[in-house]
N, C-alpha and C positions, 0 to 999 in steps of 0.2 A: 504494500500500500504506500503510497505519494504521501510525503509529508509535506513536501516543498513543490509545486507543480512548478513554478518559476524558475528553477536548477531542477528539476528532475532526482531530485534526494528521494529515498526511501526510509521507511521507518527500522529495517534492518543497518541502512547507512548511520542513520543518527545512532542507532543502540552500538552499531563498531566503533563507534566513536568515544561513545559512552564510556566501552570499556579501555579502551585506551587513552582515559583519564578527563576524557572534557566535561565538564561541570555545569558549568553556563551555558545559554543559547548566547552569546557571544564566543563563546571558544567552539561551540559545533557550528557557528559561521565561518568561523576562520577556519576552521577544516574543509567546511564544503560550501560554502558559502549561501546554506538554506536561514530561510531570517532575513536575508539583506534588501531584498529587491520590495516586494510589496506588503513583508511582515505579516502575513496574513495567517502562514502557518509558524510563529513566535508560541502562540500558545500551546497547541499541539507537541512543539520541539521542550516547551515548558513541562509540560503533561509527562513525557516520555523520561525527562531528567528527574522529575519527583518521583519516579516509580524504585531505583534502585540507588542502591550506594553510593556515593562519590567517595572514591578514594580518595582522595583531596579533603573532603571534609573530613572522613576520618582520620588520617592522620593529624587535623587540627584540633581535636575533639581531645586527641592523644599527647597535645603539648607540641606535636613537633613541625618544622618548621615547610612552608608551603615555599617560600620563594627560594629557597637552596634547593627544593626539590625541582623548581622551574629552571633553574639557571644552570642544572645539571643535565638536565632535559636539552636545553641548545644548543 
């Protein structure tokens, strides 16, 4: 199913994204750039990000630190 009919994203594209760490519907933009153009599926990409884990948040939850985890990532 189309999450994004404007890029052509799938709701399987947004969840691989998920799990390879993106948190926000601005970081599954920057991966594929669903969200940008007429934002209409923002919510939906929202929906999809409230259902599981962020690793990211939990490691915040756990004291430890988010942007060494980013800067190690570039």
């Amino acid at each position: 199913m189309y999450v994004c009919s404007c890029f052509g994203v799938t709701e399987q594209q947004v969840k691989k994204h998920v799990e390879g760490g993106a948190c926000t519907p601005r970081q599954i933009a920057s991966a594929c750039k669903a969200g940008t153009d007429c934002g209409s599926c923002v919510r939906r990409i929202q929906a999809i990000l409230g259902r599981g884990a962020c690793p990211r948040r939990d490691l915040v939850e756990q004291g430890g630190s988010v942007l060494s985890d980013l800067d190690e990532a570039a």
